[in-house]
N, C-alpha and C positions, 0 to 999 in steps of 0.2 A: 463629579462624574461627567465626561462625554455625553454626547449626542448616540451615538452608539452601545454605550453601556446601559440607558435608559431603556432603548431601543431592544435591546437585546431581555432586557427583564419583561418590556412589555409583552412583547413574543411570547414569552415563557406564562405570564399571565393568561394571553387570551387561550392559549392552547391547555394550560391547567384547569383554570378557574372557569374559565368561560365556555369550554368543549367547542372550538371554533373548526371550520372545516378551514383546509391549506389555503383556498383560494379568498376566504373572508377573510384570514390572517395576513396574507400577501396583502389584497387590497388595503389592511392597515395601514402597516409598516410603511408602503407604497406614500399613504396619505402624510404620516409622522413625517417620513423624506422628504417629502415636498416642503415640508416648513423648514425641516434642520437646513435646507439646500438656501430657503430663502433666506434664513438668519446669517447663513455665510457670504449671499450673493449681496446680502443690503447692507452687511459690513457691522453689525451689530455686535458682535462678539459677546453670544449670552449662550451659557446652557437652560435646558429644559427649564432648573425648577426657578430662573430667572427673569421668565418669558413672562411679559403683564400684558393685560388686557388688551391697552393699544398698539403693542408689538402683532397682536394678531390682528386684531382690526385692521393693521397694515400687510397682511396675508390678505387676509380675505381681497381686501383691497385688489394686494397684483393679481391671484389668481383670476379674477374678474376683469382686469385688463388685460388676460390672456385671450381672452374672449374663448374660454370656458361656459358650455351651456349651465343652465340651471339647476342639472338635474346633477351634474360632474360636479359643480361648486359644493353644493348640499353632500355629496359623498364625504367629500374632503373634509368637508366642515368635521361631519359626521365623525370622523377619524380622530381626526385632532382634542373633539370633548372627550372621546373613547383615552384617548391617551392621559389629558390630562385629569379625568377622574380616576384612573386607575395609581396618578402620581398621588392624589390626596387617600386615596387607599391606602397606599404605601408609607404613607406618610412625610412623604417627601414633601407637598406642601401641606399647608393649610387655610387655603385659599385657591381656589377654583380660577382661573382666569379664563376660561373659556367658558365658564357657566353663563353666562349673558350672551357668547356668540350666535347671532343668529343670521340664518341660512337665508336661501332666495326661495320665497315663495316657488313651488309645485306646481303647475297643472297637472292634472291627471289622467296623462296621456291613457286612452284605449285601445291597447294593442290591435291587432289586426287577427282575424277569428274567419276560417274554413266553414262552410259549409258538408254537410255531410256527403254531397254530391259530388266536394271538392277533395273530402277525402278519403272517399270511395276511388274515385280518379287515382291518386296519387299511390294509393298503394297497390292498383291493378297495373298501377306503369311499370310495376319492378319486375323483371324478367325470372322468373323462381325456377330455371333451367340448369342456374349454374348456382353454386356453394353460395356466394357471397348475394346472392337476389334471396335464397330462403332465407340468408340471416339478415339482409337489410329489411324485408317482408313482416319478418319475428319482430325485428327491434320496432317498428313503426307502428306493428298491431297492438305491442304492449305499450310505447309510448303513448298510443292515443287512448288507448282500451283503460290504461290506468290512471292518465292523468300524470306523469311523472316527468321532473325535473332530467334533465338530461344526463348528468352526472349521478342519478339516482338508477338512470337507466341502465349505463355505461358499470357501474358499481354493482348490478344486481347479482344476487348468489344463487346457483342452484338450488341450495338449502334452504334456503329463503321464500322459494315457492311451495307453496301448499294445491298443488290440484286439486286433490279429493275432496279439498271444503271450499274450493277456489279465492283462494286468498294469496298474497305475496304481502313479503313482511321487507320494509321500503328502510332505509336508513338514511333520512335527510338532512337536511341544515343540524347542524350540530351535533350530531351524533343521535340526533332524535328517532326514534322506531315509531312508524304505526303501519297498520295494518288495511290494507288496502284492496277491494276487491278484483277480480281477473275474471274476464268473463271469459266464454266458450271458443271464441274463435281467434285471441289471442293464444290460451291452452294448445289449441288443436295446433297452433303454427309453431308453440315453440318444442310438443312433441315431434315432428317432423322436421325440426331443426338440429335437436340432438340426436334423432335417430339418426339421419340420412345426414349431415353435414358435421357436427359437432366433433361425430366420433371420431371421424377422420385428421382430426387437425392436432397437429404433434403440441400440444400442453405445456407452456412454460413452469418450471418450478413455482410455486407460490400463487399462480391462478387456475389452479384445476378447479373452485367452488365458482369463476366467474361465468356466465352465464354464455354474455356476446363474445367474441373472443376475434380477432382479425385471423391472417394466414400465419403468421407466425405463433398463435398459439398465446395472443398477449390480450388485456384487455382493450377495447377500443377507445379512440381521443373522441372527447365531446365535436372538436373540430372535422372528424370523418363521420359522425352522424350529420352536422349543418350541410356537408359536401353532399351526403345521398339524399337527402331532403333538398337541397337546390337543384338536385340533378333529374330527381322525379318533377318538378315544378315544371322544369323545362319542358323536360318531355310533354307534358300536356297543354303545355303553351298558356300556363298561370300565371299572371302580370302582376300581383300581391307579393309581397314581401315577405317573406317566410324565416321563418328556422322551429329548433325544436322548440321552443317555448311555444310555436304557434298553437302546436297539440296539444298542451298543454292548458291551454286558454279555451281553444274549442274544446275539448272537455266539459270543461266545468260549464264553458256556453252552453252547448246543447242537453247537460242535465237539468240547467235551471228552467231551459225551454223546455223540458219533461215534465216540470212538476218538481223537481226534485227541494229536498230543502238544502237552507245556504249551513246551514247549522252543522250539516252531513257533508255537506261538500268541502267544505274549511279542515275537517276530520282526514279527506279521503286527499286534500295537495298538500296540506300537512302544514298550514299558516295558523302562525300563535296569536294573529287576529283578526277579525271578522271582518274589518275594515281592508285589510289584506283581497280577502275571498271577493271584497264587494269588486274591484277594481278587473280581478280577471272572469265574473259572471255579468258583463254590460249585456243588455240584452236589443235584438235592432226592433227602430222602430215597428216594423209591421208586428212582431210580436204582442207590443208593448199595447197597441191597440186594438189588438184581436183579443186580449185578455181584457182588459177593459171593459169591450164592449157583451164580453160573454159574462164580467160579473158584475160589475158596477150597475144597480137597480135604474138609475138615468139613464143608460145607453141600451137599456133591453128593448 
């Protein structure tokens, strides 16, 4: 069999077996190409289930002298064990040759996290005069108000909100459902968004349950949420590095500076591991030592 016909089964794998969203499926496939590209460019002339340990070794190898960061390599890597465990699934081999491949050490970067003053700022810069300011308004309050993936946001269903018990029911990585709370003043903006701007906007076939919707009546690109959130940054003359993830991070920051537990919060971004939640609740120094010194019995 080809490079392409493995390819083609893998796909079929990660979207059956595995409930992969399009964009984690792409970035496979994406990583499998990068090797079948390299077994043709290094003249090697092998299929998949022909590929041994040092043929990869010698991947890793170039993509490394691409000068490829750390974090890019370990994707890759990532991909390629995905591929070839799913060949010894199938039982195409019987033997693993990426089972031993290892990645480039991590650091654990800390994303960059808002203050509440920063995003207070940010969503008073949006002009709610005209259609497209109450729905950038809407989408930002729920963004930050729930903690939610962008594509999560982008995705969300009318149906899917619950006001009267203030809940919205999220559908993330994988096809996963949980349930996520909405407070009061995300509610309040997306009633006045479908009163006063929703109704108006002529409705494509097949998204009348989505929620944000542009002018023509379509759901919105992850990439026109980055664009209003760099546009509000501007406005107020923010030197940080933003996008929607930020909201996402300050979330979870300022619940854990609440008190909150990490247990709940790992529940409410919807991470299948704890170690996950640790990385976007860092909490800053002054916290760290304000609590300290309010419990730890040496510092009273």
């Amino acid at each position: 069999m080809s490079w392409q016909s493995y390819i083609k089964g893998f796909k079929s794998y990660l979207q059956l077996e595995k409930s992969l969203s399009l964009n984690s499926i792409d970035a496979y496939l994406r990583d499998v190409g990068k090797l079948a590209n390299y077994v043709e460019v290094a003249k090697l002339s092998l299929q998949p289930d022909e590929v041994k340990h040092e043929h990869l070794e010698g991947f890793v190898k170039a993509i490394h002298e691409l000068g490829l960061d750390a974090r890019s390599q370990a994707r890759i890597i990532s991909g390629i064990k995905a591929f070839y465990k799913y060949l010894v699934i199938e039982d195409v081999l019987s033997i693993n040759p990426a089972e031993l491949l290892s990645a480039p050490k991590l650091s654990r970067k800390l994303p960059d996290t808002l203050s509440t003053e920063e995003i207070n700022a940010l969503l008073e810069s949006i002009d709610l005069s005209t259609p497209e300011g109450m729905r950038n308004r809407t989408m930002l309050e729920v963004l930050y108000g729930c903690g939610l993936r962008v594509s999560e946001l982008t995705g969300l269903k009318i149906s899917d909100i619950f006001m009267d018990v203030e809940f919205i029911k999220v559908t993330g990585k994988g096809d996963k459902e949980r349930l996520v709370p909405i407070g009061s003043q995300a509610i309040k903006y997306i009633r006045m968004y479908k009163e006063q701007v929703r109704v108006h906007v002529p409705v494509q076939k097949g998204q009348e349950d989505i929620l944000f919707l542009n002018r023509r009546g379509r759901h919105l690109s992850r990439m026109y949420v980055f664009l209003v959130i760099k546009e509000a940054a501007q406005k107020i003359g923010l030197k940080k590095t933003i996008s929607p993830h930020t909201f996402r991070h300050s979330f979870a920051t300022h619940l854990i500076e609440g008190g909150a537990d990490l247990r709940a919060i790992q529940e409410m971004l919807g991470h299948a591991s704890i170690t996950t939640t640790e990385i976007y609740t860092h909490l800053d120094r002054d916290y760290l030592r304000s609590t300290i010194m309010q419990f730890h019995p040496r510092y009273k």
